[in-house]
ZAMIVEX-378747 format. One record per residue: y, x, z of N, C-alpha, C, CB in turn. Coordinates in steps of 0.02 Angstrom, whole numbers, plus 50000, padded with zeros to 5 digits. Glycine has a CB too. Layout:
BEGIN
YXZYXZYXZYXZ;...
end
This chain:
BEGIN
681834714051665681404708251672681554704451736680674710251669;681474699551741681444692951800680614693851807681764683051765;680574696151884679884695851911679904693051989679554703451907;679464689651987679384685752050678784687552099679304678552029;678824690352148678334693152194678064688552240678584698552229;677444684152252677314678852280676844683352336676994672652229;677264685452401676734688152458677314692452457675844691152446;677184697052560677524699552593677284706052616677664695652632;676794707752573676334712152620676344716952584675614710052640;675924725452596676204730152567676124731052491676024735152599;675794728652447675674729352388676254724252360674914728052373;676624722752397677354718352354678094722652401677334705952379;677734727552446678284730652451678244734952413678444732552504;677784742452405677914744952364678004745352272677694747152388;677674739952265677784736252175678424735752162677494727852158;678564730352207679334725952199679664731952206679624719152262;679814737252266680274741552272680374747352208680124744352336;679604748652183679774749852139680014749852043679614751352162;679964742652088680184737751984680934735252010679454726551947;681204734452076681824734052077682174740652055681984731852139;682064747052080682364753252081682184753451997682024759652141;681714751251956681914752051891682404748551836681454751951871;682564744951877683144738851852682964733951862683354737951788;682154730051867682234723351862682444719851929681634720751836;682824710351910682734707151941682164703352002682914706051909;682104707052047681504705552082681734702652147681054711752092;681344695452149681154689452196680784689252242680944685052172;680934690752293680064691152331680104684352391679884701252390;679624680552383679364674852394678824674452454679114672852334;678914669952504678444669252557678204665452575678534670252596;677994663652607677764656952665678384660252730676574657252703;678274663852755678704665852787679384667752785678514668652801;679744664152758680484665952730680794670652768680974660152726;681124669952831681374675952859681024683952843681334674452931;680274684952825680024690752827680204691152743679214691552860;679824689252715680244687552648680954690752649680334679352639;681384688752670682294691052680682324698052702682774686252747;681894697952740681724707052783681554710352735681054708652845;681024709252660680724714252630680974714052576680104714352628;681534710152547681954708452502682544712552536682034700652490;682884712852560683424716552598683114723752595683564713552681;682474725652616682254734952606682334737052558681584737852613;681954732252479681794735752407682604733252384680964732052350;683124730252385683414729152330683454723552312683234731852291;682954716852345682894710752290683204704952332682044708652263;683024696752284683064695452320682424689552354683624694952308;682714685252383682234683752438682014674352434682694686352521;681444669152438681564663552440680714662452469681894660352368;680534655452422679944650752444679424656752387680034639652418;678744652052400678264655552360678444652752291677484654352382;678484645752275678604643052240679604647152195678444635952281;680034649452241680564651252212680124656952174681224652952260;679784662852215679464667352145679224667352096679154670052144;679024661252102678504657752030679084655751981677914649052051;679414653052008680214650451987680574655451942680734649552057;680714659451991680864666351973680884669551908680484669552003;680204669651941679654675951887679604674551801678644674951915;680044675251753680164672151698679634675451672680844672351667;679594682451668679484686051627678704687751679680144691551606;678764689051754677954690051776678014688751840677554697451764;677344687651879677664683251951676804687251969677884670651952;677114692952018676184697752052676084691252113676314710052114;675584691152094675154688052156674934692352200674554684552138;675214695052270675114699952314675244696052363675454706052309;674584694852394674164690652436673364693752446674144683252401;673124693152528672694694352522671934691052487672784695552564;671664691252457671034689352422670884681152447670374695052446;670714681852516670694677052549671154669452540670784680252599;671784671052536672584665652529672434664252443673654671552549;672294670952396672324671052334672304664052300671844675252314;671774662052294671854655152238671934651052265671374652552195;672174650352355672384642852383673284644752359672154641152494;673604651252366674324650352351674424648852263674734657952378;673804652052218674044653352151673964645152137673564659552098;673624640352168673534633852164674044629452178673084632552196;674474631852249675044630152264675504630552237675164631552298;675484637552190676234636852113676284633752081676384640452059;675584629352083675584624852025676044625251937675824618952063;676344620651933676684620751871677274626851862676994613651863;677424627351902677934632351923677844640251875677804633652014;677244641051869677004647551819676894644851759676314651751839;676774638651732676574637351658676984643051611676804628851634;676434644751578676944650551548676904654551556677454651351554;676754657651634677104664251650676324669351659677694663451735;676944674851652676124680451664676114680051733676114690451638;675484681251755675334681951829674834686051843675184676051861;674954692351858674664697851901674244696151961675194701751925;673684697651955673264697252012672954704852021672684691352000;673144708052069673134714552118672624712752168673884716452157;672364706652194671924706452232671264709752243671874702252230;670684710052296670284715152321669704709952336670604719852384;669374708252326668654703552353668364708352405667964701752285;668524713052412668144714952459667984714052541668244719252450;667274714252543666674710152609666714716252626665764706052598;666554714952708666254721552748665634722952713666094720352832;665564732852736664814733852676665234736552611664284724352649;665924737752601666074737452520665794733252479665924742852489;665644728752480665314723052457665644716052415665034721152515;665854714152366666204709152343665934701652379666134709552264;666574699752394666654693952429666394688052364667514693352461;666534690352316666354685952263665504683952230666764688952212;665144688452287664454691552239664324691952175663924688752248;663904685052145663644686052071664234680652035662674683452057;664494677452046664944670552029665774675051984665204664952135;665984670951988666784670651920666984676052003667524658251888;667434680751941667694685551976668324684052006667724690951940;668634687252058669334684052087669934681552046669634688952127;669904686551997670294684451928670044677751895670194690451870;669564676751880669504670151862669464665651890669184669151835;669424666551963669424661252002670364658751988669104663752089;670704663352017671464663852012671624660151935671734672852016;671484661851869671434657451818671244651451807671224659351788;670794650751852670744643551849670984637951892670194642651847;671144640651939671684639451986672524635751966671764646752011;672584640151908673424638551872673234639851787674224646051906;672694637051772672384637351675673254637451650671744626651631;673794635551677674184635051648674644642251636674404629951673;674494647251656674914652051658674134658451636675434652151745;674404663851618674214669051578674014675651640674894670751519;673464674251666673214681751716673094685651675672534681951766;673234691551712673384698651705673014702651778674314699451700;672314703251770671974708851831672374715251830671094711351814;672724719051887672774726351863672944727851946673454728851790;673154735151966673534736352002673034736552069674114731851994;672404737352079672114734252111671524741652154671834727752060;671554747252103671094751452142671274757952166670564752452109;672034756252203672514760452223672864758352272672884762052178;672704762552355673004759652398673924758052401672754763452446;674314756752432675004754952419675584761552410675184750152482;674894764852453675564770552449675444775752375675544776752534;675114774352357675024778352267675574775152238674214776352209;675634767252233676294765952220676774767152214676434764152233;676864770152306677434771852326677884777952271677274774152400;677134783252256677474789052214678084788852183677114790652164;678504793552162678724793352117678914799752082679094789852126;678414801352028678074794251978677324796952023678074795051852;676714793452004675944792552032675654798952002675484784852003;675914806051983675594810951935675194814851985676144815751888;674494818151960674144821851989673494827051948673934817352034;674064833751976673844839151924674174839551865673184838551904;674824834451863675054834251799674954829151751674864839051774;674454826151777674104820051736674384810551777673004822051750;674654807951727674974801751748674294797451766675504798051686;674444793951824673844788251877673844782651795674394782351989;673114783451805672914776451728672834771651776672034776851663;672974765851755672904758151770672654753451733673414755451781;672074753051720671634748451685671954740051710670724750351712;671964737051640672034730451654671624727951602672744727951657;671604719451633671164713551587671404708551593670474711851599;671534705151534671724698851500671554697851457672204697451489;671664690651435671484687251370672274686751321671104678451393;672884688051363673264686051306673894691951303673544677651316;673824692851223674264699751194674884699151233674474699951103;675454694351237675954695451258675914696651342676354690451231;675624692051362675664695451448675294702051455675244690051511;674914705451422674604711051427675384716151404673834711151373;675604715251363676194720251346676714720851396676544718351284;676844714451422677284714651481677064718551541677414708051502;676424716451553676234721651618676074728351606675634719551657;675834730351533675974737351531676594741151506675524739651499;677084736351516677734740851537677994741251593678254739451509;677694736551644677944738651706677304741951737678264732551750;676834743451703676464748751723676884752851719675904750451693;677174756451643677374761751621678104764251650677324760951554;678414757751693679044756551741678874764151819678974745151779;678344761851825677944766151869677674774751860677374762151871;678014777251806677914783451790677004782651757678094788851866;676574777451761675954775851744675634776451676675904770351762;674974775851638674834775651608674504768951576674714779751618;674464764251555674024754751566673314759351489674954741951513;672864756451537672224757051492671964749151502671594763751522;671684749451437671434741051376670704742951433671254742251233;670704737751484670144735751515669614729251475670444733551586;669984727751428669714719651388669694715451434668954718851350;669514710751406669794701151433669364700251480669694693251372;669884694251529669764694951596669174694151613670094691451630;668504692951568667864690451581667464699951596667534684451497;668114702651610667764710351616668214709951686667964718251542;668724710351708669004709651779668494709151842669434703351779;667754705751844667494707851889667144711951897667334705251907;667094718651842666784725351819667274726151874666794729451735;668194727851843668764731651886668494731551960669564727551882;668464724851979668524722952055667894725652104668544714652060;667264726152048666894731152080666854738152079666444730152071;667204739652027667414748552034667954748052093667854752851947;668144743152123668754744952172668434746252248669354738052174;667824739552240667504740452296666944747452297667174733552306;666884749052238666284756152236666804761952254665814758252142;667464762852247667774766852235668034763552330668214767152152;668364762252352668544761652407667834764152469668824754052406;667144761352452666804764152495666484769952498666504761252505;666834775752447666814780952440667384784852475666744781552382;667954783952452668424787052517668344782152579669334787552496;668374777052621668284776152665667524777552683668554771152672;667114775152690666394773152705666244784852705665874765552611;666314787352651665914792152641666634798152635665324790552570;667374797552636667544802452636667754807052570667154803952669;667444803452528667294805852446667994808352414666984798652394;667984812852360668584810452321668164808852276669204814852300;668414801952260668084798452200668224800852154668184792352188;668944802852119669104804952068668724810652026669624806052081;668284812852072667954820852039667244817152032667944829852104;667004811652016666384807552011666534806651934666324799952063;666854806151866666904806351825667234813651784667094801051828;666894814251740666954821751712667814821051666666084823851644;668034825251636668504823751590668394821951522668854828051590;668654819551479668584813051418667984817451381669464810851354;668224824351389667904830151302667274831151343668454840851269;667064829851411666364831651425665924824451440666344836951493;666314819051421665944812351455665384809651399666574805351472;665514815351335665014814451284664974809551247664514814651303;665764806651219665954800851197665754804951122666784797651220;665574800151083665364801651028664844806150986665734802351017;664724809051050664124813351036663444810251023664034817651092;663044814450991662514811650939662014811550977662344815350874;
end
């Protein structure tokens, strides 16, 4: 695949590094071009404008940017994504663990409406950079799930193969009007290992005791 990484920071180093090391063509795109060239030169890829990733990115272009930059850069791609899937990995999170977004359209839809012209894809988002890094993300034997949300079948298939690029598992989060559920399990789940120390992961039972179907 042709994927275009729009941001310099660690969630497009370890992604990109590891969707280059799986074969794909990967672009990574800046405001800062020289740093851009620096983090393109580490993983394998190569290197331009924000706009060259969007360019790029035929097949998917991650928006890895902090929350904050998020829908002023995905605004700045403008036409450049029509078409394209676009990954949003971003974090709303306020001091407090607290969504920056409160009760309003979740970061994902803000980001969608931002570029209506191109196909978001929430995922990637409640896992610090270096889980990424893994290779592959397994623990206990069991492959790291990655819930995603979208509205459209083909960009959803694309990103859960470069989930599955990732040694990963992609779980059907439903359409993006559920993405600000994700974004607050990221912030409930982050102020549990930071804030309290927690392992979150032992806060949900396994599938045969969660009493799915039971009467």
């Amino acid at each position: 695949m042709r994927i275009g990484i729009a941001g310099t920071g660690s969630m497009a180093r370890a992604l990109g590094a590891r969707w280059a090391r799986a074969g794909h063509d990967v672009l990574v795109g800046g405001r800062d071009t020289d740093r851009a060239a620096a983090l393109a030169e580490r993983i394998g890829a190569r290197a331009g404008t924000l706009r060259d990733a969007a360019r790029h990115g035929r097949d998917a272009v991650l928006l890895a940017v902090p929350y904050a930059a998020a829908v002023g850069v995905a605004a700045g791609l403008g036409d450049t994504v029509r078409g394209r899937t676009l990954i949003d990995c971003t974090n709303p999170v306020a001091p407090g663990f607290l969504l920056e977004t409160g009760g309003g359209p979740s970061a994902a839809e803000r980001i969608a409406a931002a570029v209506p012209a191109a196909s978001v894809v929430k995922g990637f988002n409640l896992c610090h950079e270096s889980v990424w890094s893994l290779t592959p993300p397994v623990f206990g034997g069991r492959p790291l799930a990655v819930p995603l949300c979208g509205d459209d079948a083909a960009a959803l298939a694309t990103v859960r193969g470069l989930v599955r690029d990732l040694g990963c598992e992609p779980v059907n989060g439903g359409g993006l009007h559920r993405a600000g559920l994700l974004e607050a399990t990221a912030a409930f789940l982050i102020g549990l290992w930071v804030g309290e120390g927690a392992d979150a992961q032992a806060i949900a039972p396994p599938l045969e005791y969660a009493g799915v179907g039971a009467s």
